[in-house]
C-alpha positions, 0 to 999 in steps of 0.5 A: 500500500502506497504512503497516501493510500495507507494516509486515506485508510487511516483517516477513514477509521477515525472518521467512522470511528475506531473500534474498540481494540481487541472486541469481538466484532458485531456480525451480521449475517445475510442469507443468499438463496437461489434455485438450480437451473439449467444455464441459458444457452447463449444465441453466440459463441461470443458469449460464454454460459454462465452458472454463477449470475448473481451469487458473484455479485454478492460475494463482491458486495461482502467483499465491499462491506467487509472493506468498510466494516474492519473500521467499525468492527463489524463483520459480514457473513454471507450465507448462499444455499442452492435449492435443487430444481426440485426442492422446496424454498420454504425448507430452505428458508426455515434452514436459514431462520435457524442459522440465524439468517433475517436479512435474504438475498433471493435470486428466486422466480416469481413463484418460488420468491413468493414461497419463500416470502410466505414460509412461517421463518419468513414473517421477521425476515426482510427479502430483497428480491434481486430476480423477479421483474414481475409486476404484480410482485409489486401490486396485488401479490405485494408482500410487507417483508419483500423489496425489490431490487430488481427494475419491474417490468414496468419501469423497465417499459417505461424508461423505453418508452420515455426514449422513444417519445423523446425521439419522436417514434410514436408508431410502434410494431409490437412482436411477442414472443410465445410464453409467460414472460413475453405476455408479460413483457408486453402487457408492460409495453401497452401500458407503457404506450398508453402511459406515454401516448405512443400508439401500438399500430400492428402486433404480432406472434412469433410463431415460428421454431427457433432456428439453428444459426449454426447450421448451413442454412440458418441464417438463410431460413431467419432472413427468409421468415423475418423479412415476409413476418415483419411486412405490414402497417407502417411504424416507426419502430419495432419493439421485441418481448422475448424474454426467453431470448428464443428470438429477438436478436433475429430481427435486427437487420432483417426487417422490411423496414429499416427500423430501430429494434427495441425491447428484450433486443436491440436497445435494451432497458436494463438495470445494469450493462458492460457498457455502462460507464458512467458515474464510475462503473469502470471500477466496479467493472474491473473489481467484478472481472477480478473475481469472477472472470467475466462482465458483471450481469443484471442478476449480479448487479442486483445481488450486489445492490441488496447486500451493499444496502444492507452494509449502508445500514450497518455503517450509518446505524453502526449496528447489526441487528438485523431489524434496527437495519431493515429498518433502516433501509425502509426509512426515510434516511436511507440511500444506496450509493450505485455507480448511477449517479444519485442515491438510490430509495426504496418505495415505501407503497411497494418496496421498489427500489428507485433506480435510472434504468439503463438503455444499452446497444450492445456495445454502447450506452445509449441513454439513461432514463428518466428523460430529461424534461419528465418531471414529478412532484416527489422524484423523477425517478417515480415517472417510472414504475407504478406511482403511488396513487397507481399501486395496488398494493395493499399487503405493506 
């Protein structure tokens, strides 16, 4: 260590203030659950699997907390259990109640999150959900001891949607995808359009098997369905809701019409991108490529957001217990430092986190939203999402 870096620790501890020498530290212990699962298969070689998205990013974040917490001598324990593909989250929730955990890190699905949150060890634990986009997690099936970490489904929607008004690309050709979460991409996409008074001129199925651009002939069999697929009403812009990436990254360049590709494809709305830069991203970039040996992901961001609130907590209450620091991160003098340049809060009427929502090329950052010029009474950052007199959430 370099005499001015030694010089900066130094002053840091005396201005958290030193812990008293020899005592045993305050530990706090957060609980990282996910659910085995068959890694996706990227569409290019280019792109390496992946079977460690998210619990990276929280061991980053312990990494960081600990950084911070030798000065107050506290100490933070992550404790990361893998349900099997069948197994019951709820046994493991009760497993971790009994090691002590009350603050859970859950990279869990919808379902599988609302299992966890409704197990009887869950009721005095608080959850953050660093997975789950959807959006009725965040209204009628809302739950008092889960926040979201993760942009909904709607925020994500509108921050494209802001965008593209910005822009003046008002007609929208609508292509969905053929399961769950592209139905529900695009019922995000609609209200986003109705929201941002953008019209949805023509929407149409995917209803063609995916085919293999690794074979001879795939590319010739994609050029030959999407150019026919993609004629039609005259639009300004075509938007892609195909979560399961079955898709998506077919149609660009192949249209009809030379138009922009956005959505789950193309410009993406994201919470987090390699090619972020900004507001020292770089950093935290070239930290998570140390440990991991790749680009940090969404699902990693995410898990390293929820457990750095936990350490913001613990460094502005100088406690451990773990519901003086959920209390914490629900009050009103809680912000989460997260390389996007503002403190980030949680909604008190749903538990979201408020964020800036990325919109990523895939070797650019294009944009960040909340547009300039989207003005709201208490943050702008609630121009996306469900605002409070829109939520109907009724379980906090």
């Amino acid at each position: 260590m370099s005499r001015a870096s030694a010089l900066l620790t130094i002053a840091a501890a005396l201005l958290l203030g030193s812990p008293a020498w020899g005592a045993d530290p305050l530990v706090v212990r957060i609980g990282y659950l996910t659910r085995a699962e068959e890694p996706r298969i990227p569409q290019t070689f280019l792109e390496p699997v992946s079977e460690d998205e998210g619990v990276q990013g929280a061991r980053l974040a312990i990494v960081d907390n600990n950084t911070t917490g030798r000065f107050l001598n506290q100490r933070f324990d992550l404790v990361e259990v893998t349900v099997p593909e069948d197994g019951r989250v709820e046994d493991a929730v009760r497993d971790l109640a009994g090691q002590g955990v009350r603050l859970l890190v859950a990279d869990l699905k919808e379902d599988a999150l609302l299992a966890a949150a409704a197990a009887p060890e869950a009721a005095d634990m608080l959850i953050f959900n660093t997975r789950a986009p959807d959006d009725d997690l965040r209204n009628e099936r809302c739950r008092a001891n889960l926040l979201h970490v993760t942009p909904s489904r709607r925020m994500q929607a509108d921050a494209l949607a802001q965008y593209l008004a910005s822009r003046k690309w008002m007609n929208w050709l609508l292509v969905v995808g053929r399961t769950p979460q592209d139905a529900a991409y695009a019922d995000a996409i609609r209200a986003a359009a109705k929201r941002y008074r953008a019209k949805i001129v023509e929407e149409k199925r995917w209803t063609f098997e995916d085919a293999n651009r690794r074979v001879d002939t795939g590319h010739v069999t994609v050029q030959s369905e999407i150019l026919t697929f993609t004629q039609g009403t005259e639009h300004d812009v075509l938007v892609v809701a195909d979560e399961a990436d079955g898709f998506g990254e077919y149609l660009l360049y192949q249209t009809w019409l030379p138009r922009p590709v956005v959505g789950t494809h193309g410009l993406v709305p994201t919470a987090w991108s390699r090619v972020h830069e900004q507001w020292g991203a770089t950093q935290i970039h070239s930290r998570f490529e140390r440990q991991a040996g790749r680009w940090m992901r969404p699902r990693d961001y995410t898990a390293w957001m929820a457990i750095r609130a936990v350490g913001e907590a613990a460094t502005r209450t100088k406690a451990a217990d773990p519901a003086a620091l959920a209390a914490f991160v629900r009050g009103p003098d809680f912000t989460l430092p997260a390389f996007k340049g503002q403190g980030l809060t949680f909604r008190d009427w749903d538990g979201q986190l408020r964020q800036p929502v990325l919109l990523a090329g895939p070797r650019v950052l294009v944009s960040v939203s909340p547009q300039p010029g989207y003005l709201h009474q208490f943050s702008e950052l609630d121009t996306l999402g469900d605002d409070r007199p829109e939520s109907r959430c009724r379980n906090r």
